[in-house]
N, C-alpha and C positions, 0 to 999 in steps of 0.2 A: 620129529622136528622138521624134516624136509619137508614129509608133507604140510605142514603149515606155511612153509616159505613158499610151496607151489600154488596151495589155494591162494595165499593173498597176494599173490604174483598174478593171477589168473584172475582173481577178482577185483583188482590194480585196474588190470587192461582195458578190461569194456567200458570202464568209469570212463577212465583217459577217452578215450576212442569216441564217445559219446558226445562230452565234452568237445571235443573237434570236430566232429560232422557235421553240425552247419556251416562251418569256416569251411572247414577243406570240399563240400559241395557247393561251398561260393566261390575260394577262391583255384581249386583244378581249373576249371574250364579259363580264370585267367591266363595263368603259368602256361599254358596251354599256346594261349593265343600271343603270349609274349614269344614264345619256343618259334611259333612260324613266323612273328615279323623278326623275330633275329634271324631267321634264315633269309627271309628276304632282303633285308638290309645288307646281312653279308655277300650273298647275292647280288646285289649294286654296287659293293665295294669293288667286287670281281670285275663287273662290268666298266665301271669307273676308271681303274685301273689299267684293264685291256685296250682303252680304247675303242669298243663298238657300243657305238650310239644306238642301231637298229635296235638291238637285243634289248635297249635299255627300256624302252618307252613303255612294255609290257610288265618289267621291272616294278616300273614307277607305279603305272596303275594300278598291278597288285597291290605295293606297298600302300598306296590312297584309299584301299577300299577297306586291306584289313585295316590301318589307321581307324577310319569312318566305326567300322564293327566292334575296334576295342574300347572308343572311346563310349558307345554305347554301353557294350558289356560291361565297364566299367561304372557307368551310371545305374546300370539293374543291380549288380551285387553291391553298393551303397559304400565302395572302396573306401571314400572319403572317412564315413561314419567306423568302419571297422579299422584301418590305420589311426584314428585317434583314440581309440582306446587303448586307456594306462598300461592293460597285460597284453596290448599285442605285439609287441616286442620281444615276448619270447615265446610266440609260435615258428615253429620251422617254416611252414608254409609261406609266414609273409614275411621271416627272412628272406628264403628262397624269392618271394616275389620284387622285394626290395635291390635286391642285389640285379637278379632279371631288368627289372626296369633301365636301374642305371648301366649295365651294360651294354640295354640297347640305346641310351642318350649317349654313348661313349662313341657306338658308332655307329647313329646319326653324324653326332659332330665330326666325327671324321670322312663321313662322306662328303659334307658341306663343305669341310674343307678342300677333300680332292677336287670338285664339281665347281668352287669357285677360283684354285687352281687352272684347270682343262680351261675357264671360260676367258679368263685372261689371256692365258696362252692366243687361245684362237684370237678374241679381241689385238691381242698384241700383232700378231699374223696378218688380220685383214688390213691394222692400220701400216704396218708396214708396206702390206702391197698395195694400197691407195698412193702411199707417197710414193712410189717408186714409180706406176704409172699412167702418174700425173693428170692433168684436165683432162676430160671428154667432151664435145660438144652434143648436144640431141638432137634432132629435127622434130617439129611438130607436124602438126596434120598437111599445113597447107604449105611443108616444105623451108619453111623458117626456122633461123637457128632457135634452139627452148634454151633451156635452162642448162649450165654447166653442171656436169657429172664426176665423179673422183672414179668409177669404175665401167670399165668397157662395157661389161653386162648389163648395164643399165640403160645402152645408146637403143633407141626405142624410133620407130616413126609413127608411133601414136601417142596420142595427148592419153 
């Protein structure tokens, strides 16, 4: 009797298995690609956070390229057409990828929000320091007052 339960336990498996090979060699390569922009996202959280802008800029453009490359890969393995099928809700896989996604839109949005945070700050900083030191006049070319300025670094003697 066992061994009956091991052959059809055995002869189970590869059906099963079968049955998921073209899912799971469409959708690996995504999980995949979700796996490194969530590092990079967290990654920018990191940055966002600390405070250094340098670091970030390299940040970004990774983050814009893998963007660029998922949304491709996205359109080759026909994501759209296999999430709307009625049984695929109960693949592991595109649970796993379902959950992946909104993860990383959880912290997108929280980057956005630090990032629009930090830009106020700054905004809030420079307009302070315009009202504190007050008009600047310019000169232009030929030595004539120009235009009124809100910041010293702006006083120029060229048009």
């Amino acid at each position: 009797m066992t061994e009956k339960k091991i052959m059809d336990a055995t002869d189970e498996q590869p059906r099963a298995s079968t049955r998921e090979t073209p899912l799971a060699t469409t959708l690996l390569p995504v999980l995949e690609h979700v796996r490194l922009l969530k590092e990079i996202l967290l990654e920018e959280q990191e940055l966002l956070l600390a405070g250094t802008p340098e670091a970030l800029e390299d940040v970004i453009l990774r983050k814009m390229i893998m963007s660029e490359q998922f949304g491709v890969l996205l359109d080759k393995s026909r994501f759209a057409e296999i999430i709307s099928r009625p049984d695929s809700g109960s693949t592991p896989l595109l649970a796993e990828l379902r959950s992946g996604l909104l993860h990383l839109s959880e912290i997108a949005s929280v980057n956005l929000v630090i990032a629009r945070e930090s830009a106020q700050t700054v905004s809030g900083f420079l307009k302070a320091l315009r009202q504190e030191e007050g008009d600047f006049e310019t000169y232009g070319a030929r030595g004539d007052l120009g235009m009124t300025l809100r910041s010293p670094s702006m006083v120029s003697t060229r048009r």
